[in-house]
C-alpha positions as protocol buffer text, in pm:
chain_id: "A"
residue {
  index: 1
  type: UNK
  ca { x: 1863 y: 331 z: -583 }
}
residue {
  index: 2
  type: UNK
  ca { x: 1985 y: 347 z: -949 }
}
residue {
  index: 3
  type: UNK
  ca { x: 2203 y: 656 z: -1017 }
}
residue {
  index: 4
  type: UNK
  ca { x: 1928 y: 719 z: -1340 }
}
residue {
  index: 5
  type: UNK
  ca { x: 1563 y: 531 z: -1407 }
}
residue {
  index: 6
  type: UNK
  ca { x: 1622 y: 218 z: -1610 }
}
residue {
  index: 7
  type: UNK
  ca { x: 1333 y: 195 z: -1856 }
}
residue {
  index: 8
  type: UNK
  ca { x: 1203 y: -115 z: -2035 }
}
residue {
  index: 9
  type: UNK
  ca { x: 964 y: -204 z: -2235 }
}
residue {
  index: 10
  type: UNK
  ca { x: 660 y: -464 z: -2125 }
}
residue {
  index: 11
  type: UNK
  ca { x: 524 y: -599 z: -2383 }
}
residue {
  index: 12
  type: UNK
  ca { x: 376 y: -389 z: -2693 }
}
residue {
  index: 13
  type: UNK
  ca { x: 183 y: -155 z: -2531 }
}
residue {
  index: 14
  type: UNK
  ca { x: 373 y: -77 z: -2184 }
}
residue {
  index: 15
  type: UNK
  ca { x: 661 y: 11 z: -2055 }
}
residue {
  index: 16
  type: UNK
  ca { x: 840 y: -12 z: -1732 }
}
residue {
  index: 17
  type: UNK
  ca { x: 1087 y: 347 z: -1530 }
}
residue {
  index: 18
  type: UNK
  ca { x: 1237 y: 145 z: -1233 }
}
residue {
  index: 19
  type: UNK
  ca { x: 1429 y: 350 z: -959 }
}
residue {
  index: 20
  type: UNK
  ca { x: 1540 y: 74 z: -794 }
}
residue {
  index: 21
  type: UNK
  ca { x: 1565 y: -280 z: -726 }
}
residue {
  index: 22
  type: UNK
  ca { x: 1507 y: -303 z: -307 }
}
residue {
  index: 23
  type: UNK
  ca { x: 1213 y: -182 z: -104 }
}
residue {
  index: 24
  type: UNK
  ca { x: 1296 y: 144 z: 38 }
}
residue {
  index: 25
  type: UNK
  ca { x: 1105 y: 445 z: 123 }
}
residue {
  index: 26
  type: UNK
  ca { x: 1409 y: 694 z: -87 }
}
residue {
  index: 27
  type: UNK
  ca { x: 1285 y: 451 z: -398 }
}
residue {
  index: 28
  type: UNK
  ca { x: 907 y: 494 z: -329 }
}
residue {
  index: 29
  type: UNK
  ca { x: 901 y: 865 z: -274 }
}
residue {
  index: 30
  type: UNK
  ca { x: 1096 y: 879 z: -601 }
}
residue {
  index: 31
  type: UNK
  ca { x: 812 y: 653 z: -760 }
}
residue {
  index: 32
  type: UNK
  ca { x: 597 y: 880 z: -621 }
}
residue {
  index: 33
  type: UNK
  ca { x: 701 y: 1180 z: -695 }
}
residue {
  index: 34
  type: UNK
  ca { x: 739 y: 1066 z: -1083 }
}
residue {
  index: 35
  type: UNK
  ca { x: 424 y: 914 z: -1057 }
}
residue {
  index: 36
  type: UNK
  ca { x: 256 y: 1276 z: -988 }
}
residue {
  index: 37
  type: UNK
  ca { x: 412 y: 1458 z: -1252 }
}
residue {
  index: 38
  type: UNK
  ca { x: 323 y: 1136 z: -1531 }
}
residue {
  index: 39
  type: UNK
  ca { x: -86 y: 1230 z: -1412 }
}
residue {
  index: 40
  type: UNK
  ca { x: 2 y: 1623 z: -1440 }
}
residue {
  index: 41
  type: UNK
  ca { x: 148 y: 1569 z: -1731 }
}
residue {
  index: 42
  type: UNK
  ca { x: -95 y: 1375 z: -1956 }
}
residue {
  index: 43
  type: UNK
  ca { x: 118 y: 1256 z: -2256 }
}
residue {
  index: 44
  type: UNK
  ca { x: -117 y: 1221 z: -2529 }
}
residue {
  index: 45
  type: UNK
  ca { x: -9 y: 798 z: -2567 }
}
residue {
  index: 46
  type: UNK
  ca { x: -10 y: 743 z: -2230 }
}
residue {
  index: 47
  type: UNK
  ca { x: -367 y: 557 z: -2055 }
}
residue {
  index: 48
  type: UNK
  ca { x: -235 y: 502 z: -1702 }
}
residue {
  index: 49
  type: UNK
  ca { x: 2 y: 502 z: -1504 }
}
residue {
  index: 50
  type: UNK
  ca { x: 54 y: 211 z: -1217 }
}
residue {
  index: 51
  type: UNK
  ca { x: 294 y: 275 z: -913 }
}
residue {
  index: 52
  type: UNK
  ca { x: 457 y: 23 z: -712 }
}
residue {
  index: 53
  type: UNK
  ca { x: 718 y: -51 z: -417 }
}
residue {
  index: 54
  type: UNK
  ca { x: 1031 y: 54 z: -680 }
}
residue {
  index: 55
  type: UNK
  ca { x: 914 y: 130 z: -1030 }
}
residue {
  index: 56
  type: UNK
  ca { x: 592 y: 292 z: -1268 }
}
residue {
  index: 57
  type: UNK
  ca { x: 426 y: 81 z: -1494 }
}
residue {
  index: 58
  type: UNK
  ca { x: 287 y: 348 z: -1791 }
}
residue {
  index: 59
  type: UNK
  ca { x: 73 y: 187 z: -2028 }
}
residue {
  index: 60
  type: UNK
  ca { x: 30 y: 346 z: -2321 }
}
residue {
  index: 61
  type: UNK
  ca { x: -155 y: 341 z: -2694 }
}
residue {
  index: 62
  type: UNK
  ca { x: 128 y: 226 z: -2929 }
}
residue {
  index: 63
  type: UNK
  ca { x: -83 y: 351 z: -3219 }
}
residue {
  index: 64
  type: UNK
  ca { x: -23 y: 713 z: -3104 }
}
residue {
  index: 65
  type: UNK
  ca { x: 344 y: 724 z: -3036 }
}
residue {
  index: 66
  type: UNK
  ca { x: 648 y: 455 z: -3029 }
}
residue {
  index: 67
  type: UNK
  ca { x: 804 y: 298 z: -2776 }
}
residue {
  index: 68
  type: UNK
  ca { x: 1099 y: 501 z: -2815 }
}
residue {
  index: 69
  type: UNK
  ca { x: 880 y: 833 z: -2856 }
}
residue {
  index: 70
  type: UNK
  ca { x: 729 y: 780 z: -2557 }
}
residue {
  index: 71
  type: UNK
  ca { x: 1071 y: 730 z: -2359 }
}
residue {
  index: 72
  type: UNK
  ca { x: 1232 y: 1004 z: -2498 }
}
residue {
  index: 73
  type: UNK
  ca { x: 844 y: 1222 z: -2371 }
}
residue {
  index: 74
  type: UNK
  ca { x: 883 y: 1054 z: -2035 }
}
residue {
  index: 75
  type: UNK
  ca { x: 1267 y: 1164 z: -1990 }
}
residue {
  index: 76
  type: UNK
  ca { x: 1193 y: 1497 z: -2047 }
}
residue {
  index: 77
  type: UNK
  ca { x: 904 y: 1476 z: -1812 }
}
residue {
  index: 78
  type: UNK
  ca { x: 1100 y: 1319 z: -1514 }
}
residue {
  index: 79
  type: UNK
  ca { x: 1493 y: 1458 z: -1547 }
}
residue {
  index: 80
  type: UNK
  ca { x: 1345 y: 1748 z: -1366 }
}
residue {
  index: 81
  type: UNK
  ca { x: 1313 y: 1604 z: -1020 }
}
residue {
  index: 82
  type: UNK
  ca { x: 1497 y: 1699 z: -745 }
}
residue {
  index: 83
  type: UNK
  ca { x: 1825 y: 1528 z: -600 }
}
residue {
  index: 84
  type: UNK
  ca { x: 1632 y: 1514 z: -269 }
}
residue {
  index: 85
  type: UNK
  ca { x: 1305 y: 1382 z: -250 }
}
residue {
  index: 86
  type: UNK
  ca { x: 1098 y: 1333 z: 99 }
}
residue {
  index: 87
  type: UNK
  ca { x: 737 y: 1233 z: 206 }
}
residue {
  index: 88
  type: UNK
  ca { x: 686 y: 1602 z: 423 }
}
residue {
  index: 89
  type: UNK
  ca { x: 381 y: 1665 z: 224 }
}
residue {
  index: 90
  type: UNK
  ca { x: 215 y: 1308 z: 229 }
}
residue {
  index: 91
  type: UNK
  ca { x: -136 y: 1305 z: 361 }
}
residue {
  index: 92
  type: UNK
  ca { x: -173 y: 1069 z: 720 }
}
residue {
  index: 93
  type: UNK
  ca { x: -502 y: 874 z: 723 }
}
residue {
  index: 94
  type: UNK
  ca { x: -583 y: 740 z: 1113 }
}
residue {
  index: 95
  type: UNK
  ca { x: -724 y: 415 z: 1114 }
}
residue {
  index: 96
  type: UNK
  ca { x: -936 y: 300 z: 1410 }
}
residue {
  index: 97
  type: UNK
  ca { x: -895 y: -131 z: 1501 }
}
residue {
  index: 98
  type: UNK
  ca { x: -1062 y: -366 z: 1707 }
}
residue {
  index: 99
  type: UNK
  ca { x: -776 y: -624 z: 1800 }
}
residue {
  index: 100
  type: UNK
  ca { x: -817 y: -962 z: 1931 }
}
residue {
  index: 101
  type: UNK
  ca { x: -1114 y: -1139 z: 1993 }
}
residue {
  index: 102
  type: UNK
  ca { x: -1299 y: -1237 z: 1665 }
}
residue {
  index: 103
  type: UNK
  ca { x: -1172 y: -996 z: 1470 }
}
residue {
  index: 104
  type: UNK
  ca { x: -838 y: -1080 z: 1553 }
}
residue {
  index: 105
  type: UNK
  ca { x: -776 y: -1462 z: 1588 }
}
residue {
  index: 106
  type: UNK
  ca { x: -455 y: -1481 z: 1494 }
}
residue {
  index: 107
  type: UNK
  ca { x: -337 y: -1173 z: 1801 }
}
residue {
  index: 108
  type: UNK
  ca { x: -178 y: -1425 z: 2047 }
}
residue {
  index: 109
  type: UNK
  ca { x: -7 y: -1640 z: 1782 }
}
residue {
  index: 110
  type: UNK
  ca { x: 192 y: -1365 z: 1661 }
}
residue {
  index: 111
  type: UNK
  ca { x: 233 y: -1280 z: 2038 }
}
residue {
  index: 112
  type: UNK
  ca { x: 334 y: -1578 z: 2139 }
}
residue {
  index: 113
  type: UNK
  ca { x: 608 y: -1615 z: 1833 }
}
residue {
  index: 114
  type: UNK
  ca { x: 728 y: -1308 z: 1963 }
}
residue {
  index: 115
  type: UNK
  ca { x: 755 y: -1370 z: 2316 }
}
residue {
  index: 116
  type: UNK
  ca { x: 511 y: -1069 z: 2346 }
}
residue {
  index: 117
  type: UNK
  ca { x: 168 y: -1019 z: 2528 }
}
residue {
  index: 118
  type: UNK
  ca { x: -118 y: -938 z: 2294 }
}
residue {
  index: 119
  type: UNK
  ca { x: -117 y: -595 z: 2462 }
}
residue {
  index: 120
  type: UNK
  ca { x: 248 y: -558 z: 2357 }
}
residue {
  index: 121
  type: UNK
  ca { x: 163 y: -670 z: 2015 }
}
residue {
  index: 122
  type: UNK
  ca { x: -95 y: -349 z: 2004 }
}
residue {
  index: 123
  type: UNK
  ca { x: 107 y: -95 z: 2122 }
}
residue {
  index: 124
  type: UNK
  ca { x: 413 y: -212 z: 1879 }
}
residue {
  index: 125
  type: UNK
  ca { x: 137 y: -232 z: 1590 }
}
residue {
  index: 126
  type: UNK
  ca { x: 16 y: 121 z: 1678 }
}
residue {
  index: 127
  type: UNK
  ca { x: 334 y: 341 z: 1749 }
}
residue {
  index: 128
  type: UNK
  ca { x: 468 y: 310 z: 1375 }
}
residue {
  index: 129
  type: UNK
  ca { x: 368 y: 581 z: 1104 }
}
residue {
  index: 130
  type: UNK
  ca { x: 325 y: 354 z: 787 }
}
residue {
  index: 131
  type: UNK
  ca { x: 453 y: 434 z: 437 }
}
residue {
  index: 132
  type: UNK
  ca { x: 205 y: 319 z: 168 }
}
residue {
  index: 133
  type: UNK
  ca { x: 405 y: 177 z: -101 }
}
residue {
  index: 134
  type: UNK
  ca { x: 139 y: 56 z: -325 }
}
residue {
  index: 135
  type: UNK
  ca { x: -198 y: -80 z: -366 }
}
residue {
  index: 136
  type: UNK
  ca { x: -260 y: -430 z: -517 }
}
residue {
  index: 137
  type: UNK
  ca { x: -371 y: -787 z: -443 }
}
residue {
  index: 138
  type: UNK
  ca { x: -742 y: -673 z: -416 }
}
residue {
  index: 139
  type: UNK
  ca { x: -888 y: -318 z: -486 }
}
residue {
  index: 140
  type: UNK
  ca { x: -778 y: -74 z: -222 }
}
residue {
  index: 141
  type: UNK
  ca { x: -515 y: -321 z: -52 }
}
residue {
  index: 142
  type: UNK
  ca { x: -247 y: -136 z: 76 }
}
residue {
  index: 143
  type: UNK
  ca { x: 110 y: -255 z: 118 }
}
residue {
  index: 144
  type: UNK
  ca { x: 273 y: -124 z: 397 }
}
residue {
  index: 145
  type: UNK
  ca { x: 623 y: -45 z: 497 }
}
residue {
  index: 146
  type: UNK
  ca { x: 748 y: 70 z: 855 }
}
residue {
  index: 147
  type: UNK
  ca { x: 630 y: -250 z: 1042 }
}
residue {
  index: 148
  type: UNK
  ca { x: 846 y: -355 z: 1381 }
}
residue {
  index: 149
  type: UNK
  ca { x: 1046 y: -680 z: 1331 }
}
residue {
  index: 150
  type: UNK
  ca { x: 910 y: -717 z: 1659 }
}
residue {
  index: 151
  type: UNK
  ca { x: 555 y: -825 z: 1599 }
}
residue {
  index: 152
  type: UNK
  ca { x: 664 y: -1006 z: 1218 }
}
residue {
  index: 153
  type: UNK
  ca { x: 510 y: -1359 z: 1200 }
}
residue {
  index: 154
  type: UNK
  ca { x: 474 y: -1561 z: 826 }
}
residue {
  index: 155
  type: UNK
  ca { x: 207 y: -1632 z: 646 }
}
residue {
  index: 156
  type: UNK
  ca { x: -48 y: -1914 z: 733 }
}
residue {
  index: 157
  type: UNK
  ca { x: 47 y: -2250 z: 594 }
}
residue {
  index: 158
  type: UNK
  ca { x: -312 y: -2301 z: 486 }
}
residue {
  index: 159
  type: UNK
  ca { x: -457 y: -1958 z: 367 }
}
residue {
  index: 160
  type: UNK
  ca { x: -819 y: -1891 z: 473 }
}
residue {
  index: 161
  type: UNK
  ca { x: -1090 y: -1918 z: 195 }
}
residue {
  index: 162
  type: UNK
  ca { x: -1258 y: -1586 z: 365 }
}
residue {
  index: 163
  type: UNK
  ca { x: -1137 y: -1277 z: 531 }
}
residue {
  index: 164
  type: UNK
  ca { x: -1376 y: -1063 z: 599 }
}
residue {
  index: 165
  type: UNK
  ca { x: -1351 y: -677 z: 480 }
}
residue {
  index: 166
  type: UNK
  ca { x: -1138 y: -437 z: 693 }
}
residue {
  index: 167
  type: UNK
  ca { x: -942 y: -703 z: 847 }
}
residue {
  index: 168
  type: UNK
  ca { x: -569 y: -617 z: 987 }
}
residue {
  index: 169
  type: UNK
  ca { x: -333 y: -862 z: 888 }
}
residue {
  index: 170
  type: UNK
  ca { x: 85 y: -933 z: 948 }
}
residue {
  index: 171
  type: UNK
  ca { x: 291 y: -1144 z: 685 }
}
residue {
  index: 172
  type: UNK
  ca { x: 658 y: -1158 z: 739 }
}
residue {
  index: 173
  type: UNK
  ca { x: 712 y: -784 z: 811 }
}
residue {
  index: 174
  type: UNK
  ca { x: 447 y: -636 z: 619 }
}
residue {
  index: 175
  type: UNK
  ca { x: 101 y: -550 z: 757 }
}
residue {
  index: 176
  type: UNK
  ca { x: -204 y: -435 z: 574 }
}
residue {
  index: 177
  type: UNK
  ca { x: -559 y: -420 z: 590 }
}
residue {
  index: 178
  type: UNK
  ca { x: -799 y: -627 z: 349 }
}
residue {
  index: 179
  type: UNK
  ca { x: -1064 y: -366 z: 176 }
}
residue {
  index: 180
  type: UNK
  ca { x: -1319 y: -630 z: 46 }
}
residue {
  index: 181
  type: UNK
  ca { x: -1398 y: -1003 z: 120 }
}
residue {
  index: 182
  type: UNK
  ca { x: -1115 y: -1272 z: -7 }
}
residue {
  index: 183
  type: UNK
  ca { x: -927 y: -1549 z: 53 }
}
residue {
  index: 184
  type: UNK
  ca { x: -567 y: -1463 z: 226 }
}
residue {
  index: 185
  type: UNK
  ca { x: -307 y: -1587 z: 427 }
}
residue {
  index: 186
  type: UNK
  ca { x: -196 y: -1297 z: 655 }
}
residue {
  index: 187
  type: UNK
  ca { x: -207 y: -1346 z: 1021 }
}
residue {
  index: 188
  type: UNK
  ca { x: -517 y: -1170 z: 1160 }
}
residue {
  index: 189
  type: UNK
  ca { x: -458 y: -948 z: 1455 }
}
residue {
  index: 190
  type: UNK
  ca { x: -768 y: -657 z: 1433 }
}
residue {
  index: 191
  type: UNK
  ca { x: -1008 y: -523 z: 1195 }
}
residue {
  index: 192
  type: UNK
  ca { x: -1140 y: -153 z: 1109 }
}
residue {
  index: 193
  type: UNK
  ca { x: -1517 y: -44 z: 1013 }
}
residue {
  index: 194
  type: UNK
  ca { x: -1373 y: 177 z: 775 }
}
residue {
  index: 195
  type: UNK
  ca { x: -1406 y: 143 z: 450 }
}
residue {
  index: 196
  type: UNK
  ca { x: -1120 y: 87 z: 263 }
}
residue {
  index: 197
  type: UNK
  ca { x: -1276 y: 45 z: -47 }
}
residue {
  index: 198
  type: UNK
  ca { x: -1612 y: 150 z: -197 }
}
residue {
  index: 199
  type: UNK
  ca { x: -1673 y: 167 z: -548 }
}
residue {
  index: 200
  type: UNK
  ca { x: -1969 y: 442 z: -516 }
}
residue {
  index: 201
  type: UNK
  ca { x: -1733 y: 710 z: -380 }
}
residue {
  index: 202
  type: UNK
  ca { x: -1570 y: 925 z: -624 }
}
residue {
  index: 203
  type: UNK
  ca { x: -1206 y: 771 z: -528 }
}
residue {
  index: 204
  type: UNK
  ca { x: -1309 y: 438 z: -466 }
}
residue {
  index: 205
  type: UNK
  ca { x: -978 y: 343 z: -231 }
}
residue {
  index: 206
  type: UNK
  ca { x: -928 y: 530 z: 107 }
}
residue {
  index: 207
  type: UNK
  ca { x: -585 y: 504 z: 68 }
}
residue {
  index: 208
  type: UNK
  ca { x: -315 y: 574 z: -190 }
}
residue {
  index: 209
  type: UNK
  ca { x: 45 y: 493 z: -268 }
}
residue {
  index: 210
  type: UNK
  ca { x: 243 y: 773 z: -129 }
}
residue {
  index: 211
  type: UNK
  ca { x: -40 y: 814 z: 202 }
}
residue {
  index: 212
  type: UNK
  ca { x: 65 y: 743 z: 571 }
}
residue {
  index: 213
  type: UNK
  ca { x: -103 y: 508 z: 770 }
}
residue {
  index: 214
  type: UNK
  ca { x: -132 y: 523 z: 1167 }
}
residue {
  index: 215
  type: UNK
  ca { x: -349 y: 268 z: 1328 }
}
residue {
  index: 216
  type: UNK
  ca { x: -509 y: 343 z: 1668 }
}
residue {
  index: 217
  type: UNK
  ca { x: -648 y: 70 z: 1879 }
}
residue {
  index: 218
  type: UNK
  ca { x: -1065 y: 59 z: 1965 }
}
residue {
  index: 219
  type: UNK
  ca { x: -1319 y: -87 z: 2189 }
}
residue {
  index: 220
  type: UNK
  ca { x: -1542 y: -307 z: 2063 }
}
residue {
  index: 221
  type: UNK
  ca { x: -1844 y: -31 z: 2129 }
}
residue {
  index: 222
  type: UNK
  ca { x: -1641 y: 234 z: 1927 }
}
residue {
  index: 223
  type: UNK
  ca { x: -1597 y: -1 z: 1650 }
}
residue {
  index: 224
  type: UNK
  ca { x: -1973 y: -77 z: 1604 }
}
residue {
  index: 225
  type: UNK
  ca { x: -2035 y: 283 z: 1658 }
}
residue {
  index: 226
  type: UNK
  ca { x: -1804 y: 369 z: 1382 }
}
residue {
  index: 227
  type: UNK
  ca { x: -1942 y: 144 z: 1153 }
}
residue {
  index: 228
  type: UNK
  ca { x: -2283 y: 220 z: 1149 }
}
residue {
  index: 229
  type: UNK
  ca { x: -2146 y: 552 z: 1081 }
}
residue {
  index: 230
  type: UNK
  ca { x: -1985 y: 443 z: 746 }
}
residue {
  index: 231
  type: UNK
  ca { x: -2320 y: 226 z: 655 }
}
């Protein structure tokens, strides 16, 4: 973690507070935590503000304040945080998944690289509590810290042309879920009925950088149950 944030300009109409240069949940809950006071705080310049695994992206309209005006707004905005900054108050969101079968075709590959059962694979996938570090990729795709080395597996040499929505994947020691339709590479172990991202509902993604994650593992039955819930 850098002893101050390290600011930078991107281009002419963005600029760039890093915290760090490593993934690590003492960086994110910093990036968090400045994140939430950037959206309380509204600078007149600024149009949004994107966090990810170490910095906060704030793109802003250069015709209403200068680079250098809008660093010297942003300092006074963040210098206030706290030495110390945790997670306590971060909201947990439980996600239900199906593993194996069709929904999970790649379960016993990332078992077997293990020298794990796909049972074993499911309980190690399910007793972590899962930092959410950022969303990106696709709309609503989280990326996930907290995963076992245990289960880790690499990305498919040949990435699929479709994944379907809600699908549960591992790459290297990453999991995440995919909220809509797309091609990917990620090692498919599960898949949820939830939706993780609808653009109808007033916060289109389920989940947000600074959420935990906890997956629990479902029957078949309970997953078609839930989902014509969320239809």
């Amino acid at each position: 973690m850098f002893e101050r944030p390290q600011m930078s300009p991107l281009g002419d109409c963005a600029l760039v507070i890093a915290f760090g240069d490593e993934i690590d949940q003492a960086i994110n809950w910093r990036v968090k935590a400045s994140w939430d006071r950037l959206e309380a705080a509204s600078l007149p310049a600024t149009v949004e503000h994107i966090p990810t695994f170490t910095n906060v992206t704030v793109i802003y309209d250069p015709l209403r304040a200068s680079y250098k005006e809008l660093v010297a707004e942003i300092g006074r905005v963040i210098e206030a945080l706290p030495a110390q900054i945790s997670g306590t108050e971060a909201r947990t969101v439980e996600i239900p998944v199906c593993y194996g079968g069709d929904f999970g075709p790649d379960l016993e590959s990332v078992a077997a690289r293990n020298d794990l059962s796909p049972d074993e694979v499911v309980a190690i996938h399910c007793e972590s509590t899962y930092p959410v570090y950022m969303i990106g990729f696709a709309p609503g795709f989280p990326y996930l810290g907290g995963m076992s080395e245990r289960i880790s597996a690499p990305r498919l040499d040949t990435p699929r042309e479709k994944i379907p929505a809600g699908s549960v994947g591992i790459a290297g020691r990453q999991t995440g879920v995919y909220p809509i339709e797309t091609p990917g590479g990620w090692r498919l172990i599960g898949r949820t009925p939830l939706r993780l991202f609808d653009p109808t509902r007033h916060s289109p993604s389920l989940l947000q950088a600074g959420d935990l994650v906890r997956f629990t593992a479902v029957s078949k039955k309970e997953y078609e149950r839930t989902q014509r819930e969320e239809a």
